[in-house]
Every structure is written in structure tokens, then in C-alpha cells.
C-alpha positions, 0 to 999 in steps of 0.5 A, a space after each residue: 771809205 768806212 760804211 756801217 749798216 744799221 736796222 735803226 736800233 743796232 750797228 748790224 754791219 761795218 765794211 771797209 768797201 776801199 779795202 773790202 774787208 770788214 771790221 770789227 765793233 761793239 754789237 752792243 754799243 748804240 749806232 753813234 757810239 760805234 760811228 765815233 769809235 769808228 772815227 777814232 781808228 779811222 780819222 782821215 775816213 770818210 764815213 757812210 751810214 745806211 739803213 739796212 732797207 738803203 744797202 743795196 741803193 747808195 750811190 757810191 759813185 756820187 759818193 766819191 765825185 762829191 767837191 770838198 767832201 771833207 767839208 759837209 755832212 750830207 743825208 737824205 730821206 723822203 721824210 725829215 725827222 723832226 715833224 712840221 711844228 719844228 718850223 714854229 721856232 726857226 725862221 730859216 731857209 733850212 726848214 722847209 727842204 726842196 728834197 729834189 735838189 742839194 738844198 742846204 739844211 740841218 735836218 739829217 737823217 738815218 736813212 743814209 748820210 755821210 761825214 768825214 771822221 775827224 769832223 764827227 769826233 768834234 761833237 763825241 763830248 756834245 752828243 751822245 743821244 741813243 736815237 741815231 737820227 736824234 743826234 745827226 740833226 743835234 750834230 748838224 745843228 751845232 755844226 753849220 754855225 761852226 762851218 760844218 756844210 750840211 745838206 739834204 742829198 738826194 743823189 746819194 740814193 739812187 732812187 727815192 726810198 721810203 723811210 723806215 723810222 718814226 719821226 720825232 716824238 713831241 718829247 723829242 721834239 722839245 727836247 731838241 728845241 730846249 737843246 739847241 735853241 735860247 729857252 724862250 723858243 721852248 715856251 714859245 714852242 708850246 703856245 705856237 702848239 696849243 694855239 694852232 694845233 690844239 694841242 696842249 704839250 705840257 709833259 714835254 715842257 716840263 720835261 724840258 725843266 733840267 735839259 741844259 743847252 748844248 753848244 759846241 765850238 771847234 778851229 775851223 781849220 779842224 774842217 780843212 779842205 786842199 789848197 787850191 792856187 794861192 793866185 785864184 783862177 786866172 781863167 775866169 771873168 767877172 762882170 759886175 752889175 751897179 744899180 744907181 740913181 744920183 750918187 755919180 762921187 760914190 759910184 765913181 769910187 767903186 769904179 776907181 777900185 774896179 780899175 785897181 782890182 789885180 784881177 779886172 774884171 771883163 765888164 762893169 754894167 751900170 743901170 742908172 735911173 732917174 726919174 726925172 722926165 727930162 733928167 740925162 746922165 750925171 755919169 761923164 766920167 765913163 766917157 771921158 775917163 779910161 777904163 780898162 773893162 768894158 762899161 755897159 752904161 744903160 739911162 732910164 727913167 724908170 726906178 725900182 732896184 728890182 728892175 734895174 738889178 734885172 735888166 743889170 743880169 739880163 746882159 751879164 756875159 761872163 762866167 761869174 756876175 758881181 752883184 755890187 752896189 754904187 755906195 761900196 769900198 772895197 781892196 785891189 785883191 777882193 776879185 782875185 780872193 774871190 775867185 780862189 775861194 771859190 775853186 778852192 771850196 768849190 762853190 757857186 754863190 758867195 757872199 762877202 762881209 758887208 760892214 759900215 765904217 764903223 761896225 766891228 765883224 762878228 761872224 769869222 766862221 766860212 758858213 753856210 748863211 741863211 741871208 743873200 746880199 744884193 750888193 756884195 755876193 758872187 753868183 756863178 752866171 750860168 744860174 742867172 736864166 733860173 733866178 731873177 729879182 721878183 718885181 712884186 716886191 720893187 719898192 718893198 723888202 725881201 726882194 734880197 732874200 727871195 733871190 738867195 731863196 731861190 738860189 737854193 731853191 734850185 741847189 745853189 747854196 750860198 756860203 758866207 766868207 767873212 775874209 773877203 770884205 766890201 765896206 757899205 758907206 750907206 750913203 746918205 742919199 740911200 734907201 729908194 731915193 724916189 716917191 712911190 706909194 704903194 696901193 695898201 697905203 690908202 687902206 683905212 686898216 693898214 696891213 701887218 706886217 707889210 705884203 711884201 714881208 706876208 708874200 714872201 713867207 708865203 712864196 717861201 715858207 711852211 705853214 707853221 714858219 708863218 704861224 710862229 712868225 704871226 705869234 713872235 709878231 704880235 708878241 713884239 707888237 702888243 706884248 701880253 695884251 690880249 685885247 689887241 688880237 682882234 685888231 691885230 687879225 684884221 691888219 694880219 687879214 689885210 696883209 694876206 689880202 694884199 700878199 695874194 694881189 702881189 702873188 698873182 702879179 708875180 705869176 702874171 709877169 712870169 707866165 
């Protein structure tokens, strides 16, 4: 293991600490360049940057017990580099850090950090920028499309740290956006800040005229990890969850490749809803039939997917939970891959493709995702009591992605594996598959975007993600026509009045 200690400005120490010698480097060359010629003699290293403040309260212990290492880059700092207003161009969960726990991120920092050698050397061509932290957020950025897993650690301090670096300037900070982001989000950038902030950032707009964005494309086997049992750990269970209201062909499908699966799983628990007052069951097949897995089979009258997926969880006994869907197709191996990925990767929420018939894949790369699917992820179970589908949002949208929210939330990132593959049919009979009118319906004004949508990026969010969102919204609503925004504010207004309604039903229900 490969440490260099720097004061922000200068590589001041470089230290084999496996060998506990020291070696030797160019005093004169900036922080990354030493780190890349570092990892030029030193490929199969992993590398550790510290500030001088940080040398005495790295964890190194940690260091060394961190699962697939090889794969990741992980930093942390009480303060991230780039200020608040980074939240106007990106939409994503990696914003807005919960720094208590792994939270999975591209916003790095100098403070201390660690990556494997030969993963830094994919970008010795892409970034050369002289500020150090400047360019581990540029080397993050670029890297998670890529497969590199980047993470906010706190455990690699041992206690909480001030930071001792100023944080992006304005120019740094449109610079990065000009680099790293399609051109439009410079420009809405610079609206978002003259808008909300007041702030009228015309230098570094235009200083951002002649910065070209920067791309990056690596094997994903140049970031390998060791094989694990080609044969997936024959230890583990499954329980598989299925909400369904009147699909009982398709479900029956499912169940048909449930039953062929080489590794089965232990129980399959089905929620079947309709709301029909003297309706009964259409699923006689789960009598009649045999099947080799326990069937948990639960009849209601009462619909909403949030409910069902819930009280679907609420019985989950195994060590890892299927959240399936009643209209998916999927291969006899998908359980058995499934769990080899996750002991070779050592991971503890997955999520598989998920393509209509027709639909061609598009992302091939083992990522860190930003989305969460409700119909094909894996979770590790013992999560389960931590994590539940918020009722506020049954019969709306975002119920999905607030779970996968609060997955990370608590340090459970979620990692897309384009290999493994589940088939949605859409079935026709898809969507909610029962009349609900929700209470804002009636209003004279109708809010927008919907409450669900405005409360989930409330729940979720920073302030300025919320703000580019309204500008990017009204934009894709009214274009340039600026004797909508009136109007628009008041349905903006009626959202929020309702989000709030919705946010102190969720508090009520989970007190």
C-alpha cells in the first residue's frame, strides 16, 4: 500500500507502509502527476492520499478489510469540494451525500482517498488538472459510467476531520459542469444562479467558450475483481416477493420459471389484490399444482403496489429477497448468477436489466445506478426492517426510486448487472388496474409537477436539485414563454401545499 501525504499544493511525503520504506518523487511536479507516476512503478498498489492534517487518522486497518477494493475509489471529507449550486445541473442521488454512512457518490475529495493504481492510470490522458481535489471529482465523474465505484467513506478517518481546502470557486465550478456535462447545463447553470442566487456569473460562462468536454472509455475488465465460485453460493435463500391483481396467465408464467430455476428459491410470497367486495382468488393453480418452494399466498381486497410490496417484505425469512413482478420472463440460472455476483462483488442490492421484448440493452457496463426497480432488484433481507415502500406515495410515482433512496440512505449502494436479465412484458392489464382519484384532482388549480414527484424531492433532495428541477420543468413545459411563469408558480405553489399533506401523512404513519 502506496501512501502520499501532501499540504494541498505539493507531494510533501511518499511511503511504502506494507514495506515501510520511502520513495522516492519529483518535489516539483503537482499532486496527480506524482499519483500517476506513482501508479505507473506501482500498478498492482493500491494507492492512499492524505492531507498532512488527516496523517495521523487514517484508518488503515479499514483500509485493508475493504470488500473488492480493487474495484472503488473512495474519499471523504466533512465538506464536499464543489458548493451547493452543483445540485442545479444533476438530478442524481450522488448529490446530496449522507456523509455518516458509505453513501455512494462522485464528489471526492483531498482530504484522504484511496484507489488501486492501475484504475487511476485509465485517466493519466483525460485529467491533468493542477487542483488535486479538482481532479479527483473530474476522475470520479467520468469513472462511475465506466464501472468505477466511487463512495463518500467516513470509516476511512478515524474521527471526523475539518477540512483544510477552499471549496470550488465559481469558475472551477462551471468549468467542471462545461467538462463533464452536455453544454446546455452550463447555460442552465448560469440562469439557475442568476435566478435563485442573485448572482449574475457571466465570467465564468464565458471562460467556458474553449473548455471541450472531456470523455473517457476503459474495458471493464481493466477494473477486475478475484473470481469467485463460478457455481454461486449454494448457502444462500431467496424468497421472492410478486404483487398481483387479475394477471393469474402471467403470474403462473413467473411461477413456471421459479420452479425451473437451478437454484430455487425457498419461498415465493404473493399478494393478490382485488378490489372487488365479493371477488375471491383466480389463482387455483397454487393448489392444485406442485411446487417445489414454499407458496405464501395472501387475498385482499385492498390495492396499492406500496401496500402489497410491504406487507410482501414484512414475511420475507430468507437472507435475500426477490422483488419480482407477475408480468416478468426470466432464464432457469438468473437466482444462481444472482447470487455468484453478489459474493464475487460483494454487494447487497442489485439490480438486473430490465427490457421489453423488443427493446435492445444499451447500458453493458456493472455500474453504480442512480434508478432502483421494484420488479427486478435483489436486497440483501437483514435491510428489510430499515427500508419500507412510503405509503404517501400508493397510487402516485417515485415509490421505486424513494426506496432505492433510502437504501443508500443507510449505506446500501445499488449496483446495475446488465448480464443478469429479466424480460417485462408489460402486460396490458398493467398500470394500477384500479380507480383511485387522488384528493388534488378536484382542485381548480392543478399542481405541478404531481405531490408525489414535488415530495419525493423534497424527502430527497437539496434545495438547489429542487430549484433546477422547477427551471428544467417550466422550460420543458412553456419553453421561452415568459407570461406562463405566473401561472406556473401557482400550480408550483399547489404541488408544494399537497407534497407537505403527503409528508405529514408519511410521519403520522411511521411515528
Amino acid at each position: 500500500m502506496i501512501v502520499l501525504t501532501h499540504n494541498n499544493q505539493y507531494v510533501l511525503r511518499v511511503e511504502d507502509i506494507s514495506e515501510n520504506t520511502d520513495i522516492l518523487f519529483q518535489a516539483t511536479h503537482t499532486i496527480l502527476n506524482v499519483m500517476y507516476g506513482l501508479a505507473e512503478q506501482f500498478p498492482n498498489h493500491i494507492l492512499v492520499w492524505q492531507h498532512l492534517s488527516a496523517e495521523s487518522h487514517v484508518n488503515f486497518d479499514y483500509i485493508e478489510r475493504i470488500p473488492a477494493l480493487e474495484r472503488k475509489c473512495l474519499s471523504y471529507c466533512s465538506q464536499s469540494f464543489f458548493p451547493d449550486a452543483i445540485g442545479y445541473v444533476e438530478q442524481s442521488p450522488f448529490i446530496n451525500i449522507k456523509k455518516e454512512v458509505c453513501y455512494p457518490t462522485w464528489q471526492m475529495s483531498g482530504l484522504v482517498g484511496v484507489i488501486k493504481a492501475s484504475n487511476l492510470l485509465q485517466f493519466k490522458k483525460e485529467v491533468n488538472s493542477i487542483n488535486f481535489s479538482y481532479a479527483l471529482n473530474a476522475i470520479a465523474k467520468l469513472g462511475m459510467p465506466q464501472g468505477l465505484w466511487c463512495y463518500s467513506e467516513p470509516r476511512l478517518l478515524k474521527q471526523e476531520l475539518p477540512s483544510h481546502e477552499k471549496q470550488a470557486s465559481t469558475y472551477l465550478l462551471f468549468n467542471f459542469v462545461k467538462q463533464h456535462y452536455k453544454w446546455v447545463w452550463v447555460w442552465l447553470l448560469f440562469l439557475n444562479k442568476w435566478i435563485y442566487e442573485g448572482s449574475f456569473s457571466l465570467y465564468a460562462l464565458c471562460h467556458t467558450f474553449t473548455t471541450k468536454r472531456t470523455q473517457v472509455s476503459f474495458k471493464l475488465q481493466s477494473i477486475s475483481i478475484k473470481k469467485g465460485n463460478k457455481e454461486g453460493d449454494g448457502h444462500s435463500t431467496i424468497d421472492v416477493i410478486i404483487p398481483t391483481i387479475g394477471r393469474p396467465d402471467y403470474l403462473y408464467d413467473v411461477l413456471a420459471d421459479l420452479r425451473k430455476q437451478s437454484h430455487l428459491p425457498k419461498r415465493v410470497i404473493i399478494v393478490e389484490q382485488n378490489p372487488a367486495p365479493e371477488s375471491v382468488s383466480d389463482l387455483h393453480y397454487l393448489h392444485t399444482e406442485t411446487w417445489p418452494f414454499e407458496i405464501d399466498h395472501t387475498f385482499t381486497h385492498q390495492t396499492g403496489a406500496c401496500f402489497a410490496r410491504n406487507l410482501a417484505l414484512s414475511k420475507v425469512q430468507s437472507e435475500w429477497v426477490f422483488l419480482n413482478d407477475d408480468d416478468n420472463r426470466f432464464a432457469h440460472n438468473l437466482l444462481t448468477e444472482v447470487l455468484q455476483y453478489a459474493k464475487q462483488y460483494g454487494v447487497e442490492a442489485i439490480l438486473t436489466s430490465y427490457l421489453q421484448p423488443d427493446e435492445n440493452l444499451r447500458y453493458k457496463k456493472v455500474h453504480q445506478t442512480s434508478i432502483f426497480g421494484s420488479g427486478n432488484s435483489f436486497v440483501k433481507a437483514k435491510y428489510l426492517s430499515k427500508v419500507n415502500f412510503d405509503m404517501s406515495l400508493e397510487f402516485g410515482y417515485g415509490e421505486d426510486t424513494d426506496f432505492g433512496m433510502q437504501l443508500r440512505n443507510i449505506g446500501v449502494d445499488v449496483i446495475y448487472f446488465p448480464n443478469l436479465s429479466i424480460t417485462h412484458l408489460k402486460a396490458p392489464r398493467g398500470g394500477f388496474r384500479s380507480t383511485f382519484i387522488q384528493p388534488w384532482e378536484h382542485e381548480k388549480v392543478q399542481p405541478k409537477p404531481s405531490p408525489t414527484i414535488m415530495y419525493l424531492k423534497q424527502k430527497h433532495y437539496t434545495k438547489q436539485q429542487i430549484q433546477g428541477y422547477q427551471l428544467l420543468l417550466f422550460f420543458k413545459m412553456h419553453k421561452l414563454n415568459v407570461f406562463k411563469v405566473r401561472f406556473f408558480l401557482k400550480r408550483w405553489k399547489q404541488s408544494e401545499k399537497w407534497a407537505e399533506l403527503l409528508s405529514e401523512k408519511s410521519q403520522n404513519t411511521y411515528a
